[in-house]
N, C-alpha and C positions, 0 to 999 in steps of 0.2 A: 504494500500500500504506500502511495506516494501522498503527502500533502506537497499542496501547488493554492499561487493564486494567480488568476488568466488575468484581473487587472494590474496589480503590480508587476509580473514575471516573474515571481520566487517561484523556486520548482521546474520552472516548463523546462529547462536546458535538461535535468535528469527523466522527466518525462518522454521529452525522444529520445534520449538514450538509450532507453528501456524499450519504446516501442521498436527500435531499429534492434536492437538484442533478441529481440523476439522473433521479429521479421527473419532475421538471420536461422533461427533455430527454425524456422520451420523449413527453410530453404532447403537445410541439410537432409530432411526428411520427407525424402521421395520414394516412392510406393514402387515396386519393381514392375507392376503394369504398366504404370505410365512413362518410367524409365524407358521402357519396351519400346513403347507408344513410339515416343521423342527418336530411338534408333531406329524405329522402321522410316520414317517420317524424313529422316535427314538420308537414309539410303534411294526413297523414292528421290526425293529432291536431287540428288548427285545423278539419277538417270534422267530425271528431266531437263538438268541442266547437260548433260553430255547431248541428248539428242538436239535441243536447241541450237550447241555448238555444230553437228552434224551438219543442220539446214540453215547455216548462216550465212554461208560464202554461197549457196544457189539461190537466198531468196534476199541477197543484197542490191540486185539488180531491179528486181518486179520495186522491193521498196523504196528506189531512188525514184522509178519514175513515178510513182505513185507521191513523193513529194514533190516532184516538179510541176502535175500536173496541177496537184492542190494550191501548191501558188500561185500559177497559171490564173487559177479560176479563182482567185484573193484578188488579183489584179485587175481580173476585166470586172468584179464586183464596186471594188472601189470609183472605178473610173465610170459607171454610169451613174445619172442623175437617177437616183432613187427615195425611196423614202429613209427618213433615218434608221439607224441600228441603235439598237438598243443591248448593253448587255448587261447580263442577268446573274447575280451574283447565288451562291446556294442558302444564304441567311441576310436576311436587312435586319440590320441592329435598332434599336428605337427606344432612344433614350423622355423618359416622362419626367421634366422640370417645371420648376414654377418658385411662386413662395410658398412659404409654409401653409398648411392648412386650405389648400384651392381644391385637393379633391385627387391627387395624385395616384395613391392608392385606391380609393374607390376604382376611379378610372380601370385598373389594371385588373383590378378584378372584376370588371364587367368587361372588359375584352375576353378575359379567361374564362369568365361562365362559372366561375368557384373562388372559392374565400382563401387565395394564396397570401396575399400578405396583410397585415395588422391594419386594421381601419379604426382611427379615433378621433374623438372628437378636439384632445388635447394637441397642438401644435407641435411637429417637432416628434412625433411618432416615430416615425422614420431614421434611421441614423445611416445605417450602409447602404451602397447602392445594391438593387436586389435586383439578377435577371432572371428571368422564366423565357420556355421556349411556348411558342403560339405556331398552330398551321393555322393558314387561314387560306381556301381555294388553292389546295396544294400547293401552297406557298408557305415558305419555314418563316419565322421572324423569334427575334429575341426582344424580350420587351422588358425595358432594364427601370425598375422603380426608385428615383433617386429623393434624397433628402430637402428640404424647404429650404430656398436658396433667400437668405437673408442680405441686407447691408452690410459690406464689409465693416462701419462700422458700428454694428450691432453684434459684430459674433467674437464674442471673447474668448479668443483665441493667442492674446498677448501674452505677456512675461504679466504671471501675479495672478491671469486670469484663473476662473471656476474649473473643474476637471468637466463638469457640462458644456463650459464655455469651450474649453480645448477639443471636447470632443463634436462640438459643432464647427468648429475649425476643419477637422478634417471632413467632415462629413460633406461639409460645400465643396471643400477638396475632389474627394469622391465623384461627387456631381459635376463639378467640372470636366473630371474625367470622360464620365460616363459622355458629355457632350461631345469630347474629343472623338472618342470611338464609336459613335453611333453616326449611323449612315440617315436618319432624319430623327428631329426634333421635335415632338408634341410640347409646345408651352403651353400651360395651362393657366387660365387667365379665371376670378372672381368675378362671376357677372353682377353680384350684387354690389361690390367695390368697383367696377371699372379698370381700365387699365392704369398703371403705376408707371413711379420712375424704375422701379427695382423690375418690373416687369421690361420695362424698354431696356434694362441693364442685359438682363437674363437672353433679351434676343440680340442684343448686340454682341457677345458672346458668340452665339449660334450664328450667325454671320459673319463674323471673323473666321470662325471654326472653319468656314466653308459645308457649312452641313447644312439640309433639306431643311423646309420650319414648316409646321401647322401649328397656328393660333388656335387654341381651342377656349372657350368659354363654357367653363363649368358653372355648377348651378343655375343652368340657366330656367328651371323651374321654378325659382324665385321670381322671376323678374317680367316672364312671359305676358303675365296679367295686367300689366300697365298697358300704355298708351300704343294707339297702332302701330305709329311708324318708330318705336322705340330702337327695336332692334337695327334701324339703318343710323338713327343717333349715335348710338352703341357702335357700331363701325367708324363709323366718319371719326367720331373722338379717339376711336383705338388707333385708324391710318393716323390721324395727325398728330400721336405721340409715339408711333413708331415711323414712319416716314421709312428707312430705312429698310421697313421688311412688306414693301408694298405687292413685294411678288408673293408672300406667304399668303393663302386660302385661309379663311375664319371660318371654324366652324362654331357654330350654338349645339350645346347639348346638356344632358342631366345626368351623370356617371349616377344619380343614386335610383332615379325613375327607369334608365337606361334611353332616355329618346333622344334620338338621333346617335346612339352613342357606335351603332355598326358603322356610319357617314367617317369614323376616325380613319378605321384600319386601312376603310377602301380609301380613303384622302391619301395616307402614308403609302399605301403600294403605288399608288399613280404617282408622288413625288418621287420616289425611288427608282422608278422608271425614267422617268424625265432627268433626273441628275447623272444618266450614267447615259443620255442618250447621245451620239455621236451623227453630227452632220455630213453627209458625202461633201468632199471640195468642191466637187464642180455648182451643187446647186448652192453651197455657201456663195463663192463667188458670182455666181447667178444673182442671187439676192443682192450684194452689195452691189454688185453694178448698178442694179434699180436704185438702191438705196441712195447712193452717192451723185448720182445722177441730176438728183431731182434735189438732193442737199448735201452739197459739196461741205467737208471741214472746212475753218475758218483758216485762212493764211495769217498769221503775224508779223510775218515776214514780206519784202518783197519776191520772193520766190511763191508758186505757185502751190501750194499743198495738195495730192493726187495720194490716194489710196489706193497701192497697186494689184493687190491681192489679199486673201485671208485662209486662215487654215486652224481648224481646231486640232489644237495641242493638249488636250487631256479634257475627260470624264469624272465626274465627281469631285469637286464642282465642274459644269462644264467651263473650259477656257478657248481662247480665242485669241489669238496674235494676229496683225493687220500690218502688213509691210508696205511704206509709204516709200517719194521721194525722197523726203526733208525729213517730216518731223519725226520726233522719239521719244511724242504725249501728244495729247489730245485735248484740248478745253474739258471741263470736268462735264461742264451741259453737255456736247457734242459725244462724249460717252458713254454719258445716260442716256443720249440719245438712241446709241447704237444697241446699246443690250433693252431699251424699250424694245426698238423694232426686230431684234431676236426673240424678244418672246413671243413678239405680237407675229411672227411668222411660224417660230419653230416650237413654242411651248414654253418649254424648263418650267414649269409650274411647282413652283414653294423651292427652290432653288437658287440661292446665289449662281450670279456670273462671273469671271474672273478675265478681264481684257489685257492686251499687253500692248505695246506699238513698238514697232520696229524701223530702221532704215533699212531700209538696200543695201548693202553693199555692193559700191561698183567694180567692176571689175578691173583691174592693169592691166594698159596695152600690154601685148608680149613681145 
């Protein structure tokens, strides 16, 4: 019998000790069947490995051209004007933030259809981030419950603070995390509060990150019974203190009644779609031709500014580099201008964009 304490650490160092001593003692005590097992097993192995050697130098040939062709036909794909590609990863991560007490957990557990994680009414329930795995339409998703993202300076996490205070320190910690590695972002917003600074923090975050966003407004069965046109009021004040996250989708819903509460999952797989979706070149620069056409950049200079091409450069977030004459930036308007009219062509729905600009380099006579 060992005493241990899991908050201070007295103990735990002799507690693996122990458990690896053990581990060890059973290793040694192997059954003479399975012994058996293990030597038939590596004997088969050594004859499937000799026959493979056998058919390697005659079927080197059938699998070169069987790579060539496969490029072949990588190449003439690329080069037709088609519709976007989208790829499909085997799990979307989806991290659930907010502030304390918006309904985090509830949420999770009406996606899940069962009472996985701790739902209370006290603030601050939550401390580690929790994921659970979700199929939803043969689609895997991991759906990670993270801790009430306060003010930095509300969480005492200093020299001197509370061991509550330290451990809500990490716990934002965690949550940040959880933002980092999650392929989209459900914020969960107080409909009967409104939108906050700490909420416009929380997605400002989610956009640096580069990660997917859906807005969500919980409890929104408080609020429904008011005036007609409330819920566009409700919007408009939410755009104009997020401004920033104007491509994120709002949803209304009630994690405790469940309405509207399936409109999440299906919002979060269409994001995650759209941030990994990839535009063929040719119809890129298709578009920008029109585009530039009709609204050329601004010159600063006496030289002419001409956008000579574009080509997306990566998936999640989508990016986009645009190789000029001259310049090597864009007026800030002039490239919100450009990722507006990429959405308003190609989607990326609850998506940041990420733009770059380049020159030409010209070439040395030779």
């Amino acid at each position: 019998m060992l005493e241990i304490s899991a908050e201070h650490g007295d103990g735990v160092a002799e507690l693996l000790d122990a458990i690896v001593e053990r581990l060890r003692g059973a290793d040694t005590r192997v059954r003479p069947d399975t012994a058996r097992a293990h030597r038939n097993d590596t004997v088969r192995a050594d004859h499937i490995d000799t026959a493979r050697s056998e058919h390697a130098d005659s079927g080197r040939a059938l699998h070169t051209h069987t790579e060539w062709v496969s490029d072949s036909d990588t190449v003439g794909a690329d080069a037709r004007v088609g519709p976007p590609e989208t790829e499909t990863p085997q799990e979307t991560r989806v991290a659930i933030v907010g502030r304390p007490n918006v309904g985090k957990s509830s949420l999770v557990n009406r996606l899940l259809r069962e009472e996985r994680v701790l739902v209370s009414a006290m603030p601050g329930t939550t401390r580690d981030a929790i994921d659970v795995p979700l199929m939803w339409h043969r689609r895997r998703f991991r759906i990670v419950d993270t801790a009430g993202m306060r003010r930095p300076g509300r969480v005492g996490g200093g020299k001197g603070g509370s061991a509550g205070g330290k451990v809500e320190f990490v716990s934002v910690a965690l949550a940040k995390e959880a933002i980092a590695d999650a392929d989209v972002v459900a914020l969960l917003i107080d409909a009967n509060e409104g939108a906050t600074d700490q909420d416009a923090a929380i997605g400002g975050e989610v956009d640096r990150a580069g990660r997917g966003i859906v807005i969500v407004a919980n409890k929104w069965d408080l609020v429904k019974s008011q005036e007609r046109n409330f819920a566009k009021k409700f919007d408009d004040d939410l755009r104009f203190k997020m401004r920033f996250l104007d491509y994120a989708p709002i949803l209304h819903i009630s994690a405790l009644t469940g309405e509207r509460a399936p409109k999440v999952i299906e919002t979060i797989d269409t994001i995650a779609a759209s941030r990994r979706q990839r535009i063929p070149t040719p119809a890129l620069n298709k578009w920008l031709e029109e585009i530039t056409a009709a609204n050329p950049p601004v010159s600063p200079g006496r030289k002419h500014v001409r956008i000579l091409y574009a080509a997306q450069i990566g998936v999640a977030p989508p990016s986009f580099v645009f190789f000029t004459n001259v310049a090597t930036t864009f007026h800030f308007s002039y490239e919100r201008f450009l990722i507006n009219q990429l959405r308003q062509k190609f989607g990326f729905v609850g998506s940041p964009i990420r733009v770059q600009v380049r020159r030409r380099k010209k070439q040395g006579r030779k």
